[in-house]
N, C-alpha and C positions, 0 to 999 in steps of 0.2 A: 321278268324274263328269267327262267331258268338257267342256272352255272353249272359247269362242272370244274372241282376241281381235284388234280393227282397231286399226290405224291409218290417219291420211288425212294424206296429204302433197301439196303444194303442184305437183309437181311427179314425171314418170314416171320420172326418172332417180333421185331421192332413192328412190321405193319399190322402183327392181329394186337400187339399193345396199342396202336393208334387208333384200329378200327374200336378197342373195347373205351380208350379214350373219348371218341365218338361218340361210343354210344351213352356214358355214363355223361356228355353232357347237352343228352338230348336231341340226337341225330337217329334216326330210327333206322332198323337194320336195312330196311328195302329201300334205304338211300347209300348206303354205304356196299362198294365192294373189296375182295382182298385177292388180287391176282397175283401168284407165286408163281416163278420157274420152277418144269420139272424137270430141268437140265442142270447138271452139277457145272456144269462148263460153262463160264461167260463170252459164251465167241457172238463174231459181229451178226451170224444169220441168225442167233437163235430166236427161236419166236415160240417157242412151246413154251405155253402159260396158261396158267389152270386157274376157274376161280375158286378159292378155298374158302370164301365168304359165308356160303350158305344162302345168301340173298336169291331177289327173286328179277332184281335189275339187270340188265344183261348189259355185262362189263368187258374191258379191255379185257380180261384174260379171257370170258366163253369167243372174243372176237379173235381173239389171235390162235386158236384154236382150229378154225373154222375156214384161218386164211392162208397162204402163203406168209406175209409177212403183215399179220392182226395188228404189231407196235403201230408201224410207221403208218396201216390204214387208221389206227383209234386216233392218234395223234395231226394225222392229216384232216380228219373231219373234225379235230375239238379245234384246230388254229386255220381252218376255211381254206386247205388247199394244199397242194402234193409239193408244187413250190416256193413254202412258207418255211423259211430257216428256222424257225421256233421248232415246228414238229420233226425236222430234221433233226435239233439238235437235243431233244427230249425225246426223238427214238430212238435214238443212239446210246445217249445214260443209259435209257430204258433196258436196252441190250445186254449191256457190260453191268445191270444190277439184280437183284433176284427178285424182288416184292415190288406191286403197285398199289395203290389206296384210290381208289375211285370216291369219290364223292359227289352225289348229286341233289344241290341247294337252287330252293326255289326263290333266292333275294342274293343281293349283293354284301347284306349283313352276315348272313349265314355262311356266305361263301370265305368272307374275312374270317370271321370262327371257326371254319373250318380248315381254313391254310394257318391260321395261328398252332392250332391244335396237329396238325401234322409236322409243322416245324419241331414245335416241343418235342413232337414223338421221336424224332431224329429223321427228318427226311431229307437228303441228300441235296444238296446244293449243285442245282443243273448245271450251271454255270462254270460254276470251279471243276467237277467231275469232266463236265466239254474238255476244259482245256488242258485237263490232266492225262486223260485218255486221248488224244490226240485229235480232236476234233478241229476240223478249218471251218470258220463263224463266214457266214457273206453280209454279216454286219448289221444283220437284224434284230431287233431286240423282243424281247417274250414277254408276252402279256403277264402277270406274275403277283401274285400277294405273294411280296417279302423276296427272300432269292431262293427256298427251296420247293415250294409248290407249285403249279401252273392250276392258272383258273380262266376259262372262257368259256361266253355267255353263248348259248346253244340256240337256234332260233331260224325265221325265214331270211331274218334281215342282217346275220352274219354276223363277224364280232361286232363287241360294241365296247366301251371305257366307260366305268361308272362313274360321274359326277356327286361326289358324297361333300355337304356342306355342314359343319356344325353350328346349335345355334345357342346362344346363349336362354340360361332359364336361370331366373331367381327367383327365391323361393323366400320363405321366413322361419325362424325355428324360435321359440324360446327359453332364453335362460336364464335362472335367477341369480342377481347381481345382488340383492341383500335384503332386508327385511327390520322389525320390530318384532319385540314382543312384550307382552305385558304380564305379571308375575307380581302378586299378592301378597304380604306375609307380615306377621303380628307381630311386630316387637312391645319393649316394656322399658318407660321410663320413670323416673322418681320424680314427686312433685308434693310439693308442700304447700299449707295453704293457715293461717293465724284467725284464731276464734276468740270473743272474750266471754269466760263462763263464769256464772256465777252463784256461792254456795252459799245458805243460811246457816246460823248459828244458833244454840239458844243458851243463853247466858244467865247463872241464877245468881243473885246477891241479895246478900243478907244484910242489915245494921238495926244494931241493939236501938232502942226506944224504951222513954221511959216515960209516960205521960198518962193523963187521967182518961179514962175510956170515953168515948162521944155515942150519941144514940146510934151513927152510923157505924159507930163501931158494936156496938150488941144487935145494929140488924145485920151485919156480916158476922156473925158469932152464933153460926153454926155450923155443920157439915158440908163441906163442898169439892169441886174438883175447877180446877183450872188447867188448861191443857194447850201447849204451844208447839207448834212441828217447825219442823227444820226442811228447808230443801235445795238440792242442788241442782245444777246444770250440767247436763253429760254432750260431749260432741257427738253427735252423728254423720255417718259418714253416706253419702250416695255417687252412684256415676250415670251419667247421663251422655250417650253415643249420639253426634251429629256430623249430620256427613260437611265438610268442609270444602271438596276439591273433586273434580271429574276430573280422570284421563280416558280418552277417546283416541283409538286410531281406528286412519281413513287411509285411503289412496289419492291423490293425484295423475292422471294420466297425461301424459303429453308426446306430442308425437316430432319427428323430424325426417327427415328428409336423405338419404345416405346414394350418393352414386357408383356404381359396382364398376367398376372395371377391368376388363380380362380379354383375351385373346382368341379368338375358336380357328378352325381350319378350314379349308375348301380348298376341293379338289378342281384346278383350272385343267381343263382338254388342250392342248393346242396343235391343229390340223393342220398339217405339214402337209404340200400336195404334190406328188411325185413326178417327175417325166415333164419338170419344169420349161424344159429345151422343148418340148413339141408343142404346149402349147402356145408356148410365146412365139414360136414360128407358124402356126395356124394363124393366130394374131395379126400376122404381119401377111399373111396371103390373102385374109379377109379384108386386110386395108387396101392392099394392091388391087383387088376388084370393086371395091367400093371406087376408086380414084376412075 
């Protein structure tokens, strides 16, 4: 069901700041209008209001233009009737202020976004302005996002109160809590290790002899060579790499179980029904014929 919702600002510069609010967050011009006084005077009959918007909506100021008294008809058709204390008492501000901000939202979302967004803008507080400028209340109360906007739902079926319930959503995100790593690197230690080596010698000794020659001494008595090597044992050294030890890392996953709890809101209606005396007396006449 499509809303509308005003606001009335004090001032023509405060509502084209609100309508450019508006638009910057996403409210298109042909839903938005900006009705100015072109009366310097704030007296109780004034009704001359211009739209200054540019749009193509046709707002409270082309209506108050066109009427006798355009406020109190805009305000009589947005709150559903001539004797509704709300549009009585929002076309009376309306009167005694210069600027109006029309906005016209197709959800109940939008219509909240858009009474937040004229508050911020500085829009006048109906309520306190009533009772400041002398307004007498008959004790009605204004359909209203917040205490300076007015917002009602436009339709065959009259006003209506939106029932807005919040619901809860849980979601999951993740974050890392810690980790490992693994990281490589060469050191050098000293190590010692005992070999036993072993070296030849070659040793000549001589002793005098004095004795009568033997055949096998004239068959070794000629020319010859004799010839004896010597040798040693040297350490060598080798290194032989073996792998000794794996490190491996893995994950583990495990999961659990966590209960979220938190608050949301809902909007409760409660139907109050008027003129409680007549029917409770229709009541009692429909029993007396029954009897």
């Amino acid at each position: 069901m499509n809303q509308t919702v005003v606001g009335i600002f004090d001032s023509a510069a405060e509502a084209q700041q609100a309508a450019r609010q508006l638009a910057a967050a996403g409210f298109t011009q042909d839903s938005v209008d900006v009705a100015s006084s072109g009366s310097t005077a704030r007296t109780s009959d004034s009704s001359n209001y211009q739209n200054t918007s540019g749009t193509t909506t046709e707002a409270v100021g082309d209506a108050a233009g066109r009427t006798g008294d355009g406020i109190s008809n805009f305000f009589s058709n947005l709150f559903g009737g001539d004797d509704s204390d709300d549009a009585r008492r929002y076309s009376h501000v309306a009167r005694q202020s210069h600027s109006l901000v029309t906005v016209h939202c197709s959800s109940a979302e939008h219509a909240h976004r858009a009474a937040e967004i004229l508050d911020q803008a500085g829009a006048v507080d109906v309520d306190e302005r009533a009772s400041q400028t002398g307004y007498a209340s008959s004790g009605a109360t204004a359909n209203s996002y917040q205490d300076n906007t007015t917002a009602a739902s436009t339709g065959d079926a009259g006003m209506s109160a939106q029932v807005i319930e919040e619901n809860l959503q849980v979601g999951k995100r993740v974050e890392q809590t810690g980790g490992a790593r693994l990281r490589s690197r060469i050191v050098e230690r000293p190590v010692e290790a005992s070999v036993r080596l072993r070296e030849e010698h070659v040793n000549v000794e001589r002793h005098p002899v004095d004795r009568p020659a033997t055949e096998a001494d004239f068959a070794a008595f000629r020319e010859g060579e004799i010839e004896i090597t010597e040798s040693v044992e040297r350490a060598v050294v080798g290194k032989e790499a073996r792998v000794v030890e794996e490190v491996t890392l893995g994950k583990e996953v495990t999961e659990r179980e966590e209960t979220i709890r938190d608050t949301v809101r809902k909007t409760e209606v409660d139907v109050e029904r008027l003129n409680d005396t007549d029917v409770t007396r229709r009541d009692i006449n429909d029993s007396n014929q029954t009897v």
